[in-house]
ChimeraX commands (.cxc) that place a marker at each C-alpha (Angstrom):
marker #1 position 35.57,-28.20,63.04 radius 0.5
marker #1 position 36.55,-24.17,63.20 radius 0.5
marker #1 position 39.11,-24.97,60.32 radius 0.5
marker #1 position 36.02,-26.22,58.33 radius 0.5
marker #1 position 33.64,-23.84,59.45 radius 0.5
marker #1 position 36.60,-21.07,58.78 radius 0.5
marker #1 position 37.24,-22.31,55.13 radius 0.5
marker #1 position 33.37,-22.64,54.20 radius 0.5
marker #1 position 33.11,-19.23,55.52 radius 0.5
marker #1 position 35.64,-17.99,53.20 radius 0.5
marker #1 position 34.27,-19.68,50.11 radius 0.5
marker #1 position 31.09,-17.61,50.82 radius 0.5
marker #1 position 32.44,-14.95,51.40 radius 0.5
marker #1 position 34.81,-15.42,48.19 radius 0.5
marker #1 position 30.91,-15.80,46.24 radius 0.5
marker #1 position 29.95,-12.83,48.06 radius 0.5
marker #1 position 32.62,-10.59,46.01 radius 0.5
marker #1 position 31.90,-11.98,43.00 radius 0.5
marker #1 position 28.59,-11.19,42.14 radius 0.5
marker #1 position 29.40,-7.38,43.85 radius 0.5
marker #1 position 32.08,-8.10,41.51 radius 0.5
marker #1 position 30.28,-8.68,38.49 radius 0.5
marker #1 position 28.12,-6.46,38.90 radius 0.5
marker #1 position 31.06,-3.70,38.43 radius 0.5
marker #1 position 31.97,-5.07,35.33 radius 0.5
marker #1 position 28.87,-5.75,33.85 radius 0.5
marker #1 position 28.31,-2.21,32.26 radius 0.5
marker #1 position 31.85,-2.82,30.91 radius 0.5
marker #1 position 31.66,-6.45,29.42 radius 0.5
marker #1 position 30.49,-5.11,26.32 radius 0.5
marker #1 position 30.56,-8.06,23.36 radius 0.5
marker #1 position 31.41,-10.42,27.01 radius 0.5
marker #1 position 27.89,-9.52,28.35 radius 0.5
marker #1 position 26.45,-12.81,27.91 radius 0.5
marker #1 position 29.65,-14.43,29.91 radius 0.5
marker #1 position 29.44,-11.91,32.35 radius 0.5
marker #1 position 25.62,-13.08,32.88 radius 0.5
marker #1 position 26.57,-16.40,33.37 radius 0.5
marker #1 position 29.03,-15.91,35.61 radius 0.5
marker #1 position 27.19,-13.26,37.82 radius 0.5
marker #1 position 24.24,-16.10,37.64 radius 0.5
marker #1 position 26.28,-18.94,38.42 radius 0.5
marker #1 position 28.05,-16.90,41.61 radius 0.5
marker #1 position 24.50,-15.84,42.52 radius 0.5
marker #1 position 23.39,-19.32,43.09 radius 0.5
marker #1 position 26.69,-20.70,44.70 radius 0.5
marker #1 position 26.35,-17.65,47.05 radius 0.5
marker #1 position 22.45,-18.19,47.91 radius 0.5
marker #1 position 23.15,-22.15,48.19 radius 0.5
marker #1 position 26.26,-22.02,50.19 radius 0.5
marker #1 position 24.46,-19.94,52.66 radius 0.5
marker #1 position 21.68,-22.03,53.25 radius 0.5
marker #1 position 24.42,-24.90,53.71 radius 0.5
marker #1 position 25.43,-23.28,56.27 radius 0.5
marker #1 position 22.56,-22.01,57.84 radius 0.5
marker #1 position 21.44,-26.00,57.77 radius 0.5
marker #1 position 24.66,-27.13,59.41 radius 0.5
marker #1 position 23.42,-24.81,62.04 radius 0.5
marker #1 position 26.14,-21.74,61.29 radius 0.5
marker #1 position 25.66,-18.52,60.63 radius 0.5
marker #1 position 26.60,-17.32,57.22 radius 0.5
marker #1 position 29.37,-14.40,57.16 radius 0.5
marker #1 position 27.33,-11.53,55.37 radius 0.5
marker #1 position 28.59,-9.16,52.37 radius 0.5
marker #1 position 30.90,-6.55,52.83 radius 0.5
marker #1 position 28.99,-3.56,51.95 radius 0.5
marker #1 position 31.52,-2.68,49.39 radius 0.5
marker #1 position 34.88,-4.11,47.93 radius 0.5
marker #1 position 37.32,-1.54,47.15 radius 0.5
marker #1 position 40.20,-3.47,45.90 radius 0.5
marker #1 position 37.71,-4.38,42.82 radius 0.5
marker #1 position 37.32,-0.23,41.23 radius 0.5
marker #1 position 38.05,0.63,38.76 radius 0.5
marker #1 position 36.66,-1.12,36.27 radius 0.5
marker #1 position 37.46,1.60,33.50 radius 0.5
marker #1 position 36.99,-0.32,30.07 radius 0.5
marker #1 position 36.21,-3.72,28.89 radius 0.5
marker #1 position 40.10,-5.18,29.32 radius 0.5
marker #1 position 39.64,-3.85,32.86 radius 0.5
marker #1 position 36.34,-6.29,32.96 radius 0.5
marker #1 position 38.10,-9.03,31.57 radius 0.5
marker #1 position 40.98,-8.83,34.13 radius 0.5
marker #1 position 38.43,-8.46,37.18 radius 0.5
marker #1 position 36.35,-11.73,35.70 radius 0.5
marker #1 position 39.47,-13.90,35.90 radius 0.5
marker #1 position 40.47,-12.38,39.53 radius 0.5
marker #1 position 37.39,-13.33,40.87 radius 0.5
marker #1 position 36.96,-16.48,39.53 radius 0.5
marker #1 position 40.48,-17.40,40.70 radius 0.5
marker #1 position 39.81,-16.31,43.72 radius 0.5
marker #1 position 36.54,-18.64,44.15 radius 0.5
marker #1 position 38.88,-21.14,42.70 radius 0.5
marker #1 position 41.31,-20.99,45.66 radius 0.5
marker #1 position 38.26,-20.27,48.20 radius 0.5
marker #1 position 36.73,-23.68,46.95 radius 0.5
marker #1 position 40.23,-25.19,46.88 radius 0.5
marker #1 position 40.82,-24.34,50.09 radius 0.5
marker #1 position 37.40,-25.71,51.58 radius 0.5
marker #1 position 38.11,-28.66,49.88 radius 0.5
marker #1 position 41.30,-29.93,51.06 radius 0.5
marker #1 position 39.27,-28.81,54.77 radius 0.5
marker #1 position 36.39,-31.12,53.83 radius 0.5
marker #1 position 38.00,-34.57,54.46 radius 0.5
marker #1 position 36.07,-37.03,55.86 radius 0.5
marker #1 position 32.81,-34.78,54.75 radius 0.5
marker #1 position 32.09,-36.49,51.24 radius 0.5
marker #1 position 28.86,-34.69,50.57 radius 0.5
marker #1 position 30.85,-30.83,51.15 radius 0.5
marker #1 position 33.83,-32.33,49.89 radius 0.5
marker #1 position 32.09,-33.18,46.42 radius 0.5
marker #1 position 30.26,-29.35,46.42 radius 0.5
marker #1 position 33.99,-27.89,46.96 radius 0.5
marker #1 position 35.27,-29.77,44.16 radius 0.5
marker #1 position 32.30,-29.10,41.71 radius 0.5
marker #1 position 32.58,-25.26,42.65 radius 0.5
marker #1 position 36.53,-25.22,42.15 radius 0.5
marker #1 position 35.79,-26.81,38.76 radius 0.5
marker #1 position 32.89,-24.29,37.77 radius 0.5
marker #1 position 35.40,-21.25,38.58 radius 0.5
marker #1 position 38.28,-23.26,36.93 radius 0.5
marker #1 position 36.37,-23.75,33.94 radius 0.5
marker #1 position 35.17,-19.98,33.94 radius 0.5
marker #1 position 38.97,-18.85,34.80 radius 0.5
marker #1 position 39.87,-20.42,31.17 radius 0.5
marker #1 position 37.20,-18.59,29.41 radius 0.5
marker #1 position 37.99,-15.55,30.99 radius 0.5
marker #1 position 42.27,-16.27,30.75 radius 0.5
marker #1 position 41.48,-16.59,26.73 radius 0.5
marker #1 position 40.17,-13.12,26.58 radius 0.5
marker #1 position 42.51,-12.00,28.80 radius 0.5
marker #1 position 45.77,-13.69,27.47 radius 0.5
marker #1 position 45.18,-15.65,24.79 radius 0.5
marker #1 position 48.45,-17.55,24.56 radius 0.5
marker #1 position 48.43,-19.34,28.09 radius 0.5
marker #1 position 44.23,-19.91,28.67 radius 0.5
marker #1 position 44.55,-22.37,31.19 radius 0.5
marker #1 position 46.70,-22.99,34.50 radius 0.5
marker #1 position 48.08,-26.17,35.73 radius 0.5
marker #1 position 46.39,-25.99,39.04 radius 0.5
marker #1 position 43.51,-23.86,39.66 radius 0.5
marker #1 position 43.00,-22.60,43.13 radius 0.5
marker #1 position 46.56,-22.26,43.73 radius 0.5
marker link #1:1,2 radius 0.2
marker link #1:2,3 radius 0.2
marker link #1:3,4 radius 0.2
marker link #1:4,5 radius 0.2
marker link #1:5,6 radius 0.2
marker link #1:6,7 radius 0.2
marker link #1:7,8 radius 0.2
marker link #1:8,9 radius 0.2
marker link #1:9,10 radius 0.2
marker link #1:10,11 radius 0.2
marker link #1:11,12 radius 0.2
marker link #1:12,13 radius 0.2
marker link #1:13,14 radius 0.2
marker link #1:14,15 radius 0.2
marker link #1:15,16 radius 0.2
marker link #1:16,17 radius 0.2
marker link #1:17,18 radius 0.2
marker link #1:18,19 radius 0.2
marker link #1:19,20 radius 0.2
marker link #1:20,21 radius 0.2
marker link #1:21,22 radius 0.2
marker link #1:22,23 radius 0.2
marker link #1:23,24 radius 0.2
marker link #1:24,25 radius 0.2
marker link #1:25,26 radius 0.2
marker link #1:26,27 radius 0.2
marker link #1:27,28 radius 0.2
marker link #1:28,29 radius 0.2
marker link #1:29,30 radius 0.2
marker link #1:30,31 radius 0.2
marker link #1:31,32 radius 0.2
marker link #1:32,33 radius 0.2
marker link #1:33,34 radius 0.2
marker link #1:34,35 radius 0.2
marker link #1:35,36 radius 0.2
marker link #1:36,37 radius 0.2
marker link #1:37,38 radius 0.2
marker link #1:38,39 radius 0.2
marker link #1:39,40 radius 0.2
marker link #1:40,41 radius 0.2
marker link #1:41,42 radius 0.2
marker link #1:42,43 radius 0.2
marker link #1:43,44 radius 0.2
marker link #1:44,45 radius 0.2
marker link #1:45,46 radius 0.2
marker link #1:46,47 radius 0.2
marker link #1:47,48 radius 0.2
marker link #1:48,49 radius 0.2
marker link #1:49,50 radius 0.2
marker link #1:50,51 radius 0.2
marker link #1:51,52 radius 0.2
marker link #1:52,53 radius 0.2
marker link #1:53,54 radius 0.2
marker link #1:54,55 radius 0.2
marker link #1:55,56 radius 0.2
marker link #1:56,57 radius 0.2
marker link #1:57,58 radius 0.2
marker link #1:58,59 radius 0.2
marker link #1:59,60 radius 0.2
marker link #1:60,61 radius 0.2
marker link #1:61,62 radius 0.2
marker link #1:62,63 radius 0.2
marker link #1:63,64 radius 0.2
marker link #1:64,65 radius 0.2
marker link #1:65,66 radius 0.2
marker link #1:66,67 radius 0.2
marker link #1:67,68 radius 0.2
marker link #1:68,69 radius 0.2
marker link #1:69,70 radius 0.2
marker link #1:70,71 radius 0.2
marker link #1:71,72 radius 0.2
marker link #1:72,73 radius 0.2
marker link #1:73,74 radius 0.2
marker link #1:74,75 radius 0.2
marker link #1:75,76 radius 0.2
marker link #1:76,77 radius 0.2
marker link #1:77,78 radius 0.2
marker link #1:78,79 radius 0.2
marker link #1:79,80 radius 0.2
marker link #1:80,81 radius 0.2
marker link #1:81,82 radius 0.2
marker link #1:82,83 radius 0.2
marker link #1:83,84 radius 0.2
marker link #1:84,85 radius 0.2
marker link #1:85,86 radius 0.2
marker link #1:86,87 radius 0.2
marker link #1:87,88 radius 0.2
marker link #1:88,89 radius 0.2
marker link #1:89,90 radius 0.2
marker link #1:90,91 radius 0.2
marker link #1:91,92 radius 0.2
marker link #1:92,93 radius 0.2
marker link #1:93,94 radius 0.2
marker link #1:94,95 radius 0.2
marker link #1:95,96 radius 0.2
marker link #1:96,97 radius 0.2
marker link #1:97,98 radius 0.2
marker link #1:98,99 radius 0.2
marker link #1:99,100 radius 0.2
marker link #1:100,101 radius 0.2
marker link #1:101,102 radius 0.2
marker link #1:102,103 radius 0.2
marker link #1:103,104 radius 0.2
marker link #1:104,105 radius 0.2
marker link #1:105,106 radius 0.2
marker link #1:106,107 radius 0.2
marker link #1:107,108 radius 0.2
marker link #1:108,109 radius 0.2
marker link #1:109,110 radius 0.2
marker link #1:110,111 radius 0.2
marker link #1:111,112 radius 0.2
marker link #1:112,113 radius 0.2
marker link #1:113,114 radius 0.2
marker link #1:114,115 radius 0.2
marker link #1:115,116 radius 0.2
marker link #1:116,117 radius 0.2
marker link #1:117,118 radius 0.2
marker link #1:118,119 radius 0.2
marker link #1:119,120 radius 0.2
marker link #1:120,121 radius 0.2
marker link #1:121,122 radius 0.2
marker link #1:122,123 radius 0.2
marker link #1:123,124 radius 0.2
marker link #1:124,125 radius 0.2
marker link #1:125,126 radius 0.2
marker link #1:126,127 radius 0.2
marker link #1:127,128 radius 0.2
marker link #1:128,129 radius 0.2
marker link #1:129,130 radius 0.2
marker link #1:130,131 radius 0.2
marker link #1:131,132 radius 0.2
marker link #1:132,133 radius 0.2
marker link #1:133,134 radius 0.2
marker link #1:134,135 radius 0.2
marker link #1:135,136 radius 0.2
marker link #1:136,137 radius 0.2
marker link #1:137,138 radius 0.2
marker link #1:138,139 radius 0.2
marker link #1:139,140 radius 0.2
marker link #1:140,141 radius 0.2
marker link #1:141,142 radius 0.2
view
């Protein structure tokens, strides 16, 4: 169960640096604002419902890091653009990861596979913006 516990832990925490994460960019997105919203929404509620997963499978969720340096600076809106798609390929791989972890546990297995999806499907609206001739990869998450 630590392996599953481990991996869950990482896909909040993954949710937990994206909406810190889009909040950097945010002031940046300019004609992107209204994807940035979405995706800072959408992260927001992964984040807040993966938690209270956890907390109802009796674990205690792993709590923001008070800041993520790796994400600055987010100088202009191409700089946005290329932090959007990070993050949402790293949820992708966070999700991914809890996923192949979830076997046998159909209920968290289907949420890890929804989630990958979500940031999959964001990744490709991001990756157009960001490089417009290859939008999409052949396997999210990896």
């Amino acid at each position: 169960m630590s392996a599953l516990v481990d991996a869950w832990q990482a896909a909040l925490a993954a949710e937990h640096q994206a909406v810190f994460g889009y909040g950097l960019l945010g002031p940046r997105a300019g004609t992107d604002a209204a994807l940035a919203a979405a995706g800072q929404s959408a992260h927001e509620h992964l984040r807040d419902a993966t938690g209270a997963a956890l907390l109802a499978a009796h674990v205690t969720p792993v709590p923001p890091a008070a800041d993520y340096p790796a994400l600055y600076p987010v100088a202009d809106q191409a700089a946005a653009r290329r932090l959007a798609l990070r993050l949402e390929d790293g949820c992708a791989a966070a999700w991914r990861f809890l996923f192949l972890q979830a076997a046998g546990r159909a209920g968290l297995r289907r949420a890890a596979q929804d989630n990958l999806t979500a940031s999959a499907v964001r990744g490709v609206q991001w990756r157009r913006l960001v490089d417009p001739q290859h939008p999409a990869t052949a396997f999210p998450g990896l």
